[in-house]
Phi, psi and omega in degrees: 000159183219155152290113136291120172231146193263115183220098169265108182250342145193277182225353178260145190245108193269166185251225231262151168254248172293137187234144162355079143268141190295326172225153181202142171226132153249128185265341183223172173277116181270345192102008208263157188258327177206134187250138175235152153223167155304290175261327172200157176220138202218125159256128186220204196307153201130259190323123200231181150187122198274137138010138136086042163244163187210166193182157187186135214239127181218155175227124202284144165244015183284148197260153201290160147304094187289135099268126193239053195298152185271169206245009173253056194205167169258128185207180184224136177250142190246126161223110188302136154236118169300346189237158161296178160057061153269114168215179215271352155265023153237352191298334167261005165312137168316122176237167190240160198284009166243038152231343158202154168247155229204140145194134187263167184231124149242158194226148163308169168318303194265025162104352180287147193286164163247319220188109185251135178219140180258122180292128173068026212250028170257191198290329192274348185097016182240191200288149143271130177222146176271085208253121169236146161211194207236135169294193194268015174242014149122006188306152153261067196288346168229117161221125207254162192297132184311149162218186210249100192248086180343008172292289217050049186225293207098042207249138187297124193265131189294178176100290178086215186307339206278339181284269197330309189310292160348290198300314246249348177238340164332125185234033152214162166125156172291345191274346172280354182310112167078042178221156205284144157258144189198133160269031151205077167286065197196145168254133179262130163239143215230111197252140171280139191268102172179125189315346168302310238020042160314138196281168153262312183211148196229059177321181173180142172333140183141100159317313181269005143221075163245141180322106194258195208259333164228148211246305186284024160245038174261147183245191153274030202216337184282146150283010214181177182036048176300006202242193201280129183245145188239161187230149200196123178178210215219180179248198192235145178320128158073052150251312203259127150272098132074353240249148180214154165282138188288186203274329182268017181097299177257130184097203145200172173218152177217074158277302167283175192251173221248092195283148180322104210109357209239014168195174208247108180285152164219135201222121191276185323065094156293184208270355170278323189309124165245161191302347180249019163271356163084219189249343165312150196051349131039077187234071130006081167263137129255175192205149200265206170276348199261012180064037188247120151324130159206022148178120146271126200243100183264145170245117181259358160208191184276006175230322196258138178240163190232117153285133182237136176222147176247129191252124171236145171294190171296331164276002155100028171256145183316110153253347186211149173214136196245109168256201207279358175267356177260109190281321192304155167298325173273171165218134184217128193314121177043042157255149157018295185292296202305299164329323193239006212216301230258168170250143192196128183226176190212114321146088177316207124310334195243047178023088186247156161261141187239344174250170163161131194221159200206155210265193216074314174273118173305192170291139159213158228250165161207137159299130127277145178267226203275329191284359180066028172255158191282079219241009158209163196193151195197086172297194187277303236277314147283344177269008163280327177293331194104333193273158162226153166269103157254186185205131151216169223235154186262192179317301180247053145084355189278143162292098205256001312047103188262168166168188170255134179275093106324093206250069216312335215240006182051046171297119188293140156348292206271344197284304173327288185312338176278320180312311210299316180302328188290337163314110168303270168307137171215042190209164166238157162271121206262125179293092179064026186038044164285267220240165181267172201262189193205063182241340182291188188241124022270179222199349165243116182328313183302302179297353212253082189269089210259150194256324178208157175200125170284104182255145175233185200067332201167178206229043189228039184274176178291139218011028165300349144329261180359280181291048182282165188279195187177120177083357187248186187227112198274166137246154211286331188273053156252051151301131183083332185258145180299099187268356177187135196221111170258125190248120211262169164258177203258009168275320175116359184278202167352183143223162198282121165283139121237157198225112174275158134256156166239169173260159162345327218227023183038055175249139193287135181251329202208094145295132246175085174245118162319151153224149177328348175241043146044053190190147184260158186235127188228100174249108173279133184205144184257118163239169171284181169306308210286005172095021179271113193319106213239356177142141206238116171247131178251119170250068204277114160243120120215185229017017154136009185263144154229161178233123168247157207230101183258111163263146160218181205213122187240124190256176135286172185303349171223054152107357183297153146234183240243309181191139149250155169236166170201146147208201200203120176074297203235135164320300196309342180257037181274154209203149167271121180284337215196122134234135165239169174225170190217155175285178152343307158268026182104321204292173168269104150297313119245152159243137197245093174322105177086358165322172177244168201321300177328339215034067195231207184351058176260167198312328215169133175265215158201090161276151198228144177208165192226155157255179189312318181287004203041049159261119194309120177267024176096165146214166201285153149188166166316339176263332171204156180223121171232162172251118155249130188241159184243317182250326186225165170257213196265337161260013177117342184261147172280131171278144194306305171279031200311130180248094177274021193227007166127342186284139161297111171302296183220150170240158193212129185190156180215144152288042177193177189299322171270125168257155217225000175196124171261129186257140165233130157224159203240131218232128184275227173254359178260017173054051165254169209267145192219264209252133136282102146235162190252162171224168170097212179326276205266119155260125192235153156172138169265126178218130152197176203209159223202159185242193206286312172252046153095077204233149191249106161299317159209148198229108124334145167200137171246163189232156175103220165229046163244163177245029141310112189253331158107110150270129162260134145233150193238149199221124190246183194280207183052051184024045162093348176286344206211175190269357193240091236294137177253321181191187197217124180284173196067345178260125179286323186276180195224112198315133157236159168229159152305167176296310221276327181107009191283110179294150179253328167221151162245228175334280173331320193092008171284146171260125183271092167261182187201144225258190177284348191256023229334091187251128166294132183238003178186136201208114197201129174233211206269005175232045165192132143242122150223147210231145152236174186223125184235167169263193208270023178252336179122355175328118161271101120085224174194145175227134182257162195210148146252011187265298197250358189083196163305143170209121165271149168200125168255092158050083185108308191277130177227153233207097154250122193051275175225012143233195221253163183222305182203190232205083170308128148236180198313321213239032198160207168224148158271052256256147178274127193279098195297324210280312188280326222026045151254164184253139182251119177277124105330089209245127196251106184273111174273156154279185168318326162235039159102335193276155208269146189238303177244157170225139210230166190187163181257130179257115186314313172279348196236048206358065151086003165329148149268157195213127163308112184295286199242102172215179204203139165248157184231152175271146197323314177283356152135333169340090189290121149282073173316087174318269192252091205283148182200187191275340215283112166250011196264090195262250185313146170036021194088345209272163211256131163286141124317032183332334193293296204268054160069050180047062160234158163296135196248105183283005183105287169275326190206158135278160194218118171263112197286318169341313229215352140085042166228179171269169179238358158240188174281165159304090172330339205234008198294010190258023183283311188274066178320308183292011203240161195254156174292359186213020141304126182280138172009055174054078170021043133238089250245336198286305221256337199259150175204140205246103138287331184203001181067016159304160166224164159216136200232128166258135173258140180202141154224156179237251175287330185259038137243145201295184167094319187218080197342298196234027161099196154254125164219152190209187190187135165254142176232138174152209172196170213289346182267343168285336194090179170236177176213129233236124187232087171240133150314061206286135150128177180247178169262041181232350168103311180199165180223184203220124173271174161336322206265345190100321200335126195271128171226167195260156187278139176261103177303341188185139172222166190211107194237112191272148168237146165328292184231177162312309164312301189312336181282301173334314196244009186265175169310326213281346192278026168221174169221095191317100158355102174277334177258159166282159172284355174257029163274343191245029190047038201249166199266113178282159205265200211250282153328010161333122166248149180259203177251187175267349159278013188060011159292106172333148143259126144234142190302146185269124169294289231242147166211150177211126194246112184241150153280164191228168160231176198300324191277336150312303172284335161261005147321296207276321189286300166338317210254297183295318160303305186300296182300332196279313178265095162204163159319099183297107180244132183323296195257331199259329189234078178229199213263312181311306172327286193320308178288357173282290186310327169312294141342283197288302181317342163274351198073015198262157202237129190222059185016183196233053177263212187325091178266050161241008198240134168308292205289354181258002183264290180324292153042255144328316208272337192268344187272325178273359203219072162284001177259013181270183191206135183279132191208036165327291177338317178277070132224018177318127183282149166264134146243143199293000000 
């Protein structure tokens, strides 16, 4: 709670200034929007605050900081400072814990952590703790849920397992409200006695997954022993085949087997598996002696299994990956099968990848300069055209410019690739530091459609005058940072400039982008010292209007947040989009929806609740309610379909404080979704059924509320063979695609074209056009329409015709008042994955009730089911129906058609899912999984065996294949520099932070090794016999391991905020290392990254793959090219 004082001097309203200092007296006015202190604030003679200012005065109830670690233990106290001006004759001065934050580590003899507590950090002021320990051979065999400790000193709290066990059964005190009981707050792993320390059994909180005394005498009816079970052993005569690249190069056979003994199997159990399932659900590694997978063997019943085999050359590089839809022994380079079915990559001398094919998708070709970077790339669809997409690069490796290659004489691969080597430059240059000079290759202008340019440094680039900054104060210390973008549109008209600013501390404050409506978009944004956004203003002009857009944001003391408010045009109509509050332990517990500036009257509340694993079991509000259960139901009892592995048994759900209607679904052993039905008020079912790569062979449906269903079968090319859907029974029409794998006609009978990035840019049968218009990153736009008219979108903003109709903000829309120009918020109650089910509003006619708008229920795939009808077009997963084009979605990356429950391109991304068909939705489980923006995040690792670095590396790219990544690792030792082989002193690079196209482009770059800051005899290890060096004889070593999550847009810009700050700082051994880093990035994102060891990368990666089951291991793409 806080004290308020009110000083209005008129209608604007600034966000935060002077922050909680214990006493403050001011003489004069500084500009600040809001003044805080702890105890007191005194104005005094003097003191103006001019006209058209608005200002608030608070006096914080936040409580001093105690601390006391105990001093007979070993620790490292870590201290955060929230406020300025700490310097070393004030740092032990008293503060209260929203000026600063403390977390002690205590550690054991021998250097092991025991016991982490973040002082005062829960909602209540009290201790958090991490409690770790070790069995007797040093194991970390439990590892448990943080819990909450009424010291608030940080002091090592005595007990051990025994305070968590407490907190977690404890059925009282205010500090357990929302937070799950449970008598086994720990996950247990059950290790083979055997110096490997190999898993056995993998528990996680929860009495029912915990370990039992036999595993295979668990049903689905126990109350226990649920867990992930591991197997360990060699493989067998006539299991394994065999795969070899034939002698020409081209093609492969895997007629023979593998002789017994000759690869190491490992066989997974999830948490569903029971002994009479056989062998079914299953997962089956083998791995050769070099540690390269060459067959995931899934078993979906006890006799059938679906094979994925990895084909490598002599050189140990990936050339054919066969998944499960290919039966044959061979592989023969571009016949029938091989086209639809197989991944196939190819390879220069200097094992560069230079082909790749994927299936559906003919080949496409990459370039490389001198420099092994990838400067041309070429699908089929261009090389019918003649064109390449290119990339060139400024001096230090930064992307200065993409675009289209013509390329008039239809020149072969290898012929491009001889130019590129005879090309001398192999960087650009900024011409007098307008524009870039044009010497790398290609190289002639005429030929040349450039699509986006990148300025790093500085502000003296071409028209960045034109866009100046306003109201900041910018700074100048920007080396490295992107200062500026030019984005071309797919009309061909103009192209858009944008111009970042920064502050000192490289936080973007201020941005300043031309739009497509010959009008600018100007985003101003405020943080705290601690980097936190506290308000982001948006000034959007076009067509002679201007609109402005205030978000500002309130945190707790050590950073959650707390409420947002917004408004558009006028202060006085600011409204709270948002407050939340948490449990103890962090979680959200509720959010209150829709307030007014006061945080008062709002529309609606939302409560939230988790089970033991922390997966959300539902929430509540008046308007709409769902419950989920996976294993157990509301009183405890296990269902009859109990799912323990993460799949949603059952939903429950109502438009109102009750539910009134159950979804139950039913799951094969390959954990795809086969049956959905709802019972109660609303009846929906889904029924399907899947060929081996999960291609959906028939789909069930009912319409109406009866439970009479309509079966479709789809019929693929190939007599059934590929991935690419040919028909529909009951449908006269018939898919065609591009070489690229893109449908050119479907369901419907619409004809499709596309655009380089293939994204539909025109979508027409003879009574419906539509068109779309994007820039060259894929952003859209406009949409032409003759069913609906124009629609414009600006970063948010949309455009029916030549005015704005609404306003995306956080929790919702924002709808334009035609008769006034004020806005009516429209606040939108979501389910699990984001779909929006009510919309809620104050109705005006109804003296200012609140009222349901809208509301829509989906069939499993996504299908809209129309409750109550409205305008509303942001549905499934959030993403906007097409209506024109039979109700499909537009993500963003792709369209996705819910009828039928596919994409209608490839996956850009498909070689993350070898085994999967590439037009497959979230692996056919639409219930637990959701593709929001085709954002991604990738942990990178490799580990102890290789020399040079005792316990390894991890590092993580964020982004995606149409956006690029971005490469955040944390490099280096805590001395600053090392003595190389040679005696040489060299300085260490503390930290690099690097963007890429693609995935390839990471793969093949330098960044895909982490140059050895110790020599390898410092820890006395032996370099292997491939070791590769520098031109300095320092090892490079290779990233082994990738483990792959999905994201959402509002994640990835957390984790990139959180990573740009933690990744450039000084790198320290215990306190600041690349594990710290990769931690903070994660947990800022919500993704969960267990509590073991953090100095060691490979038990962190791990951790990391183990607590995050909806990620995909995707080692195979980061395969090094050596040169």
């Amino acid at each position: 709670m806080r004290k308020t004082i009110m000083y209005t001097v008129s209608a604007l309203f600034l966000s935060l200034g002077v922050r909680g200092q214990q006493a403050i007296s001011l003489s004069s006015y500084g500009g600040q929007g809001e003044i805080t202190a702890l105890k007191s604030i005194t104005l005094t003679n003097g003191f103006h605050i001019p006209s058209g200012s608005n200002v608030r005065l608070y006096l914080l109830s936040a409580p001093l900081l105690t601390s006391t670690p105990s001093s007979n233990q070993n620790y490292i106290l870590s201290r955060t400072f929230r406020r300025p001006g700490v310097t070393a004759a004030n740092m032990d001065d008293p503060r209260s814990i929203a000026e600063e934050n403390q977390t002690v580590q205590y550690f054991d003899g021998l250097g092991r952590p025991l016991q982490t507590v973040d002082l005062m950090a829960s909602p209540g002021h009290k201790d958090i703790v991490q409690h770790i320990e070790y069995d007797g051979f040093g194991r970390e065999s439990r590892k448990y849920l943080p819990y909450v400790h009424a010291d608030g000193n940080g002091a090592y709290k005595t007990g051990g397992s025994g305070n968590v066990n407490t907190f977690y059964t404890r059925t009282t005190g205010d500090d357990i409200s929302g937070i799950v009981r449970t008598p086994k707050p720990y996950a247990e792993t059950v290790f083979e006695n055997s110096p490997l320390n190999r898993v056995l059994e993998q528990g996680a909180p929860g009495q029912a997954w915990q370990p039992s005394a036999d595993r295979g005498a668990v049903t689905t009816a126990s109350s226990t022993g649920h867990t992930v079970a591991m197997d360990y052993g060699t493989n067998v005569a006539g299991d394994v085949r065999l795969w070899a690249v034939n002698s020409n190069n081209l093609g492969a056979s895997g007629t023979p087997y593998y002789a017994a003994g000759k690869l190491y199997r490992t066989v997974t159990k999830d948490e569903n598996w029971i002994t009479s399932n056989g062998k079914g659900g299953t997962v089956e590694e083998y791995r050769d002696f070099e540690d390269r997978v060459v067959l995931k063997r899934v078993w979906k019943s006890n006799t059938e299994a679906l094979n994925t085999y990895y084909v490598y050359d002599d050189f140990g590089d990936l050339r054919y990956v066969i998944p499960p839809g290919y039966t044959t022994a061979t592989v023969t380079d571009n016949n029938t099968d091989f086209n639809e079915l197989v991944y196939a990559y190819r390879y220069d001398g200097r094992r560069r990848l230079v082909e790749k094919k994927v299936p559906g998708k003919y080949w496409e070709y990459i370039v490389y300069n001198r420099n092994d970077q990838p400067i041309l790339t070429q699908d089929s669809v261009q090389r019918a055209a003649k064109k390449w997409s290119y990339t060139k690069y400024d001096a230090f490796g930064r992307v200065a410019s993409t675009g289209i290659y013509n390329n008039v004489n239809a020149a072969t691969r290898k012929q491009v690739q001889a130019w590129a080597d005879l090309k001398v430059p192999q960087w650009e240059d900024r011409i007098g530091t307008a524009n870039y000079t044009l010497k790398s290759f290609p190289d002639t202008l005429a030929r040349l459609q450039e699509l986006t340019v990148s300025y790093y440094d500085d502000y003296t680039f071409a028209n960045a005058a034109t866009l100046p900054e306003q109201g900041i104060s910018k700074s100048l210390k920007i080396k490295t940072l992107l200062t500026g973008m030019k984005v071309s549109k797919d009309d061909g008209t103009a192209p858009l400039l944008t111009v970042n600013y920064y502050d000192d501390r490289g936080r973007l404050i201020q941005s300043v982008s031309q739009n497509h409506l010959n009008g600018t978009d100007r985003i101003t944004n405020e943080y705290t010292f601690v980097g936190e956004l506290t308000k982001s203003t948006r000034v959007h002009i076009a067509k002679g209007v201007t609109t402005t857009m205030v978000t500002t944001n309130s945190y707790d003391h050590v950073g959650r947040l707390t409420a947002s408010k917004h408004y558009i045009n006028d202060p006085q109509n600011e409204v709270t989009l948002a407050e939340h509050e948490y449990n103890e332990i962090g979680q959200l517990k509720k959010k209150s929806v829709g307030g007014d500036k006061d945080r008062n009257n709002y529309h609606t509340a939302v409560d939230y609740a988790y089970n033991e694993r922390g997966w959300a079991t539902g929430a509540s509000s008046p308007q709409f309610t769902y419950q989920l259960n996976y294993n157990v139901n509301s009183t405890g009892t296990v269902l009859a379909g109990a799912q323990y592995n993460g799949n949603i048994a059952q939903q429950l759900w109502g438009h109102g404080a009750a539910t009134n209607s159950t979804f139950s679904y039913s799951y094969d052993r390959l954990n795809r979704l086969t049956n959905g039905t709802s019972t109660g008020t609303t009846v929906m079912i889904e029924a399907l059924t899947y060929d081996d790569m999960g291609n959906i062979k028939t789909l069930s449906r009912n319409t109406g509320n009866t439970t009479a269903t309509t079966s479709t079968t789809f019929t693929y090319n190939n007599s059934n063979k590929s991935n690419r859907l040919a028909s529909l029974s009951g449908n006269t029409n018939t898919y065609l695609y591009d070489a690229n794998g893109n449908t050119t006609r479907d369901r419907t009978g619409m004809t499709i074209r596309y655009n380089h990035l293939s994204l539909p840019d025109s979508v027409y049968n003879a009574s419906v056009r539509v068109g779309y218009l994007y820039d060259a990153m894929g952003a859209k736009l406009r949409k032409y329409s003759n069913q609906g008219g124009n629609r414009d979108y600006v970063g948010g903003i949309e455009y029916n015709g030549n005015n704005i109709e609404l306003i995306h903000m956080g929790e919702g829309v924002a709808y334009r008042n035609t008769s006034n120009n004020t806005y009516t918020y429209r606040y939108n109650l979501t389910d699990h994955l984001g779909n929006v089910r009510s919309t809620v509003y104050r109705n005006p006619a109804n003296n200012n009730a609140v009222e349901v708008l809208q509301k829509d229920d989906y069939y499993p795939f996504g299908k809209q089911r129309v409750v109550a009808a409205g305008n509303n077009k942001y549905l499934y997963n959030g993403k906007e129906l097409q209506g024109e084009l039979g109700g499909q979605y537009d993500y963003g990356a792709r369209f996705y058609d819910a009828d039928i429950g596919r994409w209608n391109v490839v996956d850009p991304l498909g070689e993350k899912y070898f085994n999967h068909s590439p037009y497959n939705y979230v692996l056919n489980n639409p219930i637990d999984i959701i593709d929001p923006d085709g954002k991604d995040i990738i942990i990178l690792s490799y580990g102890d065996k290789q020399p040079g670095h005792k316990y390894g590396h991890i590092a993580i790219l964020i982004g995606n294949q149409k956006d690029g990544w971005t490469y955040y690792s944390k490099d280096g030792d805590s001395d600053g520099s090392y003595t190389n082989k040679k005696g040489e002193v060299e300085e260490n690079n503390t930290f690099t932070i690097a963007q890429f196209k693609s995935i390839d482009d990471f793969a093949s770059s330098e960044h895909n090794t982490f140059k050895s800051d110790y020599d390898d005899v410092y820890y006395g290890q032996e370099p292997f016999a491939n070791s590769e060096r520098d031109d300095k004889g320092n090892l490079k070593q290779r990233y082994e391991k990738a483990f792959f999550l999905k994201t959402s847009t509002t994640e990835d810009a957390v984790m990139k905020k959180t990573a740009d700050k933690t990744t450039a700082t000084d790198y320290e051994t215990f306190l600041n290392n690349c594990v710290d880093n990769v931690e903070a990035t994660l947990k800022i994102g919500g993704f969960k990254t267990g509590s073991g060891n953090g100095l060691d990368p490979s038990e962190k990666f791990q951790d990391i793959k183990k607590e995050n089951k909806g990620g995909t291991d995707i080692s195979s793409l980061l395969k090094p090219k050596k040169k």
